[in-house]
TORDO-877615 format. One record per residue: x, y, z of N, C-alpha, C, O in turn; residue in one letter; residue number from 1. Coordinates in nm, 2 decimals. Example, Ala and Ser with C-alpha at 12.3 -4.5 7.8 and 13.67 -1.06 7.14 Angstrom:
<sites>
SITE     nu     nv     nw    cau    cav    caw     cu     cv     cw     ou     ov     ow rest  nr
SITE   1.32  -0.57   0.78   1.23  -0.45   0.78   1.32  -0.33   0.78   1.42  -0.33   0.85    A   1
SITE   1.28  -0.22   0.71   1.37  -0.11   0.71   1.29   0.00   0.79   1.34   0.11   0.80    S   2
</sites>
This chain:
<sites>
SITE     nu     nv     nw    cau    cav    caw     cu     cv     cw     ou     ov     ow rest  nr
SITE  -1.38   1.97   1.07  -1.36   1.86   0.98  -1.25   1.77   1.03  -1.14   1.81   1.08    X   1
SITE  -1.28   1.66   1.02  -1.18   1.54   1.07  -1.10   1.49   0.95  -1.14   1.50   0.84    X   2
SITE  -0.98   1.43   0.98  -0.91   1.38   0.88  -0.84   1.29   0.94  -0.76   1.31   1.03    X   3
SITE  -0.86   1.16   0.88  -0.82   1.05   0.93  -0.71   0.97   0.88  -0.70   0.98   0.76    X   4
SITE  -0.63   0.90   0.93  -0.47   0.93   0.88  -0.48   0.77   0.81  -0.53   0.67   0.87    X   5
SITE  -0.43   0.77   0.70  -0.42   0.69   0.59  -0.30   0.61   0.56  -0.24   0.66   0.47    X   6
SITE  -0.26   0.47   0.62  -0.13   0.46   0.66  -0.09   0.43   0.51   0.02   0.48   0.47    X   7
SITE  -0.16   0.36   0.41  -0.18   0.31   0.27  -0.10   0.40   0.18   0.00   0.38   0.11    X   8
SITE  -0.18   0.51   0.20  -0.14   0.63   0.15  -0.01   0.67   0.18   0.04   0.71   0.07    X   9
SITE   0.05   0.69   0.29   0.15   0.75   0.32   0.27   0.63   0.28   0.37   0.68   0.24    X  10
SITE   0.26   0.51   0.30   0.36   0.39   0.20   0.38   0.36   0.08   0.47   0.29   0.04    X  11
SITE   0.27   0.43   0.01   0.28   0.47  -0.15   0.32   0.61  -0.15   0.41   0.61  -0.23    X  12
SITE   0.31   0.72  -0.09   0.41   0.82  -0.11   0.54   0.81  -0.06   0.63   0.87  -0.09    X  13
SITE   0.54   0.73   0.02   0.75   0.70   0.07   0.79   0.65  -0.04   0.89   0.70  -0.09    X  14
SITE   0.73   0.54  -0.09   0.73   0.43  -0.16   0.82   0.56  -0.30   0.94   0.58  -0.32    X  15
SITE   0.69   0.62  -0.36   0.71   0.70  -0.47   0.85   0.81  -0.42   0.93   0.85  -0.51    X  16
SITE   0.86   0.83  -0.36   0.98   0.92  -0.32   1.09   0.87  -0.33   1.19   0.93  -0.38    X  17
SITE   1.10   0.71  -0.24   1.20   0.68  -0.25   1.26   0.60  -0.41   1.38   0.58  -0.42    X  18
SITE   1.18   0.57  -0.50   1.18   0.51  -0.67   1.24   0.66  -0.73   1.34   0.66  -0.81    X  19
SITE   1.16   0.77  -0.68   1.20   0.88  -0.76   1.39   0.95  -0.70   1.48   0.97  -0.78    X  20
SITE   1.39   0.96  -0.59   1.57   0.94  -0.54   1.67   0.89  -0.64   1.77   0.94  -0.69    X  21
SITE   1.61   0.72  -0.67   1.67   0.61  -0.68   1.72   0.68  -0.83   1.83   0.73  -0.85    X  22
SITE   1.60   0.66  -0.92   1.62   0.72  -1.06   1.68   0.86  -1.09   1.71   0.90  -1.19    X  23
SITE   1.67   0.93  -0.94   1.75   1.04  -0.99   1.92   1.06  -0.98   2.00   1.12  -1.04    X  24
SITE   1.91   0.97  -0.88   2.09   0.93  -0.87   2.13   0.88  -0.94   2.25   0.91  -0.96    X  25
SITE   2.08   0.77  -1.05   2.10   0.68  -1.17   2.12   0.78  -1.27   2.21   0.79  -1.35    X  26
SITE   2.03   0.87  -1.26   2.08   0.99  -1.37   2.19   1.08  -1.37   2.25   1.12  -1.47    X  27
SITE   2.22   1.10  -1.25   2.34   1.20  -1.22   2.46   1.11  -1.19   2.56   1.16  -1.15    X  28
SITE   2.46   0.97  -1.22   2.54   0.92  -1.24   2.62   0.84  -1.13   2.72   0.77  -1.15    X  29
SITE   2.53   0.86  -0.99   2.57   0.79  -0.85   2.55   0.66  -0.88   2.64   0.60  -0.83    X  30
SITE   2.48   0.58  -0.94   2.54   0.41  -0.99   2.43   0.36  -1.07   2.33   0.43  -1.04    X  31
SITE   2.41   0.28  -1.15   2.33   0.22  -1.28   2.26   0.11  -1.27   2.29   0.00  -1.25    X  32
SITE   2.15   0.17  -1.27   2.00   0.11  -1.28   1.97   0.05  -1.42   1.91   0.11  -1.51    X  33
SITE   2.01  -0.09  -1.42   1.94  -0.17  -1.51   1.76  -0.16  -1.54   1.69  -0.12  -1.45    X  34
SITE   1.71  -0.18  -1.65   1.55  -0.21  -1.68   1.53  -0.31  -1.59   1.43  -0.30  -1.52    X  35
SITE   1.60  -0.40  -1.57   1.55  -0.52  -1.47   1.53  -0.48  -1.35   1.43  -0.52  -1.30    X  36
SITE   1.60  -0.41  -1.29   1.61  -0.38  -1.11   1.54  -0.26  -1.11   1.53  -0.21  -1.00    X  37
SITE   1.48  -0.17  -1.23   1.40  -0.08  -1.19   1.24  -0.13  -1.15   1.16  -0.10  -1.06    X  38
SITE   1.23  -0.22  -1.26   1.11  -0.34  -1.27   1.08  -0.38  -1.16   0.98  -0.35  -1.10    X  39
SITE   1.20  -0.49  -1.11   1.19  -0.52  -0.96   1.11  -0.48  -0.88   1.01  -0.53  -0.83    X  40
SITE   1.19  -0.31  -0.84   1.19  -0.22  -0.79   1.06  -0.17  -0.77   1.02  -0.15  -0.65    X  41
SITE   0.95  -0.13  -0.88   0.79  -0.10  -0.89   0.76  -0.20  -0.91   0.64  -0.17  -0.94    X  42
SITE   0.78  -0.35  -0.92   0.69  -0.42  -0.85   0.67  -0.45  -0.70   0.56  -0.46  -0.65    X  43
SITE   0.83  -0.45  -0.62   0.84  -0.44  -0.48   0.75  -0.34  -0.43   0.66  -0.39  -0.37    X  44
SITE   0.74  -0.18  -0.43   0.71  -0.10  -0.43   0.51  -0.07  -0.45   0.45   0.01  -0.38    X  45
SITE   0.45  -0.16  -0.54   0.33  -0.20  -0.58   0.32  -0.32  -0.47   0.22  -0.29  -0.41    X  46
SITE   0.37  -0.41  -0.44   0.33  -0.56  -0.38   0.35  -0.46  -0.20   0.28  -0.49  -0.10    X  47
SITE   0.41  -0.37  -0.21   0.44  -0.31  -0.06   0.27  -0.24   0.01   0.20  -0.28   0.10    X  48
SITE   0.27  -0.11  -0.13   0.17  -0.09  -0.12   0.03  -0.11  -0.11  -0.06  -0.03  -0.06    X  49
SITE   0.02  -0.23  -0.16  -0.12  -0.35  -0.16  -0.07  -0.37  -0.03  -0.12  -0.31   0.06    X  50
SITE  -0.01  -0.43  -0.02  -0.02  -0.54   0.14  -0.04  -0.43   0.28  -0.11  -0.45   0.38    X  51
SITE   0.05  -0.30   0.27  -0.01  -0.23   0.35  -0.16  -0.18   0.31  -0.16  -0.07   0.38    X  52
SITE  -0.23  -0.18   0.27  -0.36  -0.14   0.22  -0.44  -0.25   0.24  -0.56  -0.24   0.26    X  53
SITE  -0.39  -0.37   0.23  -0.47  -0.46   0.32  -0.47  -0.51   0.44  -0.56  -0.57   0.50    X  54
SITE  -0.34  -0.47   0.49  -0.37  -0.46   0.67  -0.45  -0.35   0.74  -0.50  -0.35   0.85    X  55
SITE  -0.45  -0.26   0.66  -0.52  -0.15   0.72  -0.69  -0.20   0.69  -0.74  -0.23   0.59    X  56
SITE  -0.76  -0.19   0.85  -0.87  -0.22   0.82  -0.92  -0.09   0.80  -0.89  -0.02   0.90    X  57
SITE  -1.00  -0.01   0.69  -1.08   0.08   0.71  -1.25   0.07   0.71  -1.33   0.16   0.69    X  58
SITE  -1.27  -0.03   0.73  -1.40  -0.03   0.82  -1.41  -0.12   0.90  -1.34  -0.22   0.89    X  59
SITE  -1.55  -0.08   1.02  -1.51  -0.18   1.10  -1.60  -0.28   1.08  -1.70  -0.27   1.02    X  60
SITE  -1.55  -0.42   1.14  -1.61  -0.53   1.13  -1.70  -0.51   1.22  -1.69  -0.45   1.33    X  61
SITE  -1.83  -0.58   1.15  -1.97  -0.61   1.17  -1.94  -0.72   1.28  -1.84  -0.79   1.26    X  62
SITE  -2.05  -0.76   1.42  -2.02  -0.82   1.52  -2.09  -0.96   1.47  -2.19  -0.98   1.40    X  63
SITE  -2.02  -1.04   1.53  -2.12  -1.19   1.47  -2.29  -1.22   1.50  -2.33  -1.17   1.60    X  64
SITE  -2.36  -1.27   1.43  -2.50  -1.26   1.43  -2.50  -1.36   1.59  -2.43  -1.45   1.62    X  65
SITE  -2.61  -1.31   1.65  -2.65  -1.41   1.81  -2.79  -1.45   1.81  -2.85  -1.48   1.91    X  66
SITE  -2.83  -1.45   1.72  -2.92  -1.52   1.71  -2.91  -1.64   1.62  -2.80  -1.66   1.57    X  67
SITE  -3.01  -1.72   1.60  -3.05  -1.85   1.53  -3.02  -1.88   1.44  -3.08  -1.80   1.36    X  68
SITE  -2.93  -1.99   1.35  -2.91  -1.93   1.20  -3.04  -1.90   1.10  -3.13  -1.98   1.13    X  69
SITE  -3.07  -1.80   0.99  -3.19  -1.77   0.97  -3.25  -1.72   1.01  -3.36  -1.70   0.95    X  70
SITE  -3.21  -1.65   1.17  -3.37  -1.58   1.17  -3.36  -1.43   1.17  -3.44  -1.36   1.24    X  71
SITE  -3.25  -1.37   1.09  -3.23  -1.22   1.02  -3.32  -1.25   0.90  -3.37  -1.15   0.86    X  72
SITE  -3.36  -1.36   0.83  -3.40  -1.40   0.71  -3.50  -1.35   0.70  -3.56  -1.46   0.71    X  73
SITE  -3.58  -1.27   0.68  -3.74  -1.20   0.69  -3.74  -1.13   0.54  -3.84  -1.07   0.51    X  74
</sites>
């Protein structure tokens, strides 16, 4: 079985690790996380996510057609 390494994937789990750190020091009191900069924060975190998930190509591109335009058309 092959398993193919998922960079997407692994930027949304740093991603989630490092939000979950964040909010757990805000709890124990290491410094104060406003609603706003948490917000921020999972949107940065979301907008991260996506963009690495669209650099990653997971399939491959199809080679340009060499023939005539139309004459796949059958």
């Amino acid at each position: 079985m092959s398993h193919r390494f998922d960079l997407a994937s692994l930027a949304a789990g740093i991603a989630v690790i490092v939000v979950g750190v964040l909010l757990l020091v805000d709890q124990d009191g290491g410094f104060a996380l406003s609603f706003g900069v948490v917000g921020a924060l999972l949107a940065a975190v979301i907008g991260v996510v996506l963009l690495v998930s669209g650099l990653t190509d997971t399939e491959p591109s199809q080679p340009p057609p060499t023939g005539p335009p139309g004459a796949d058309e059958r």
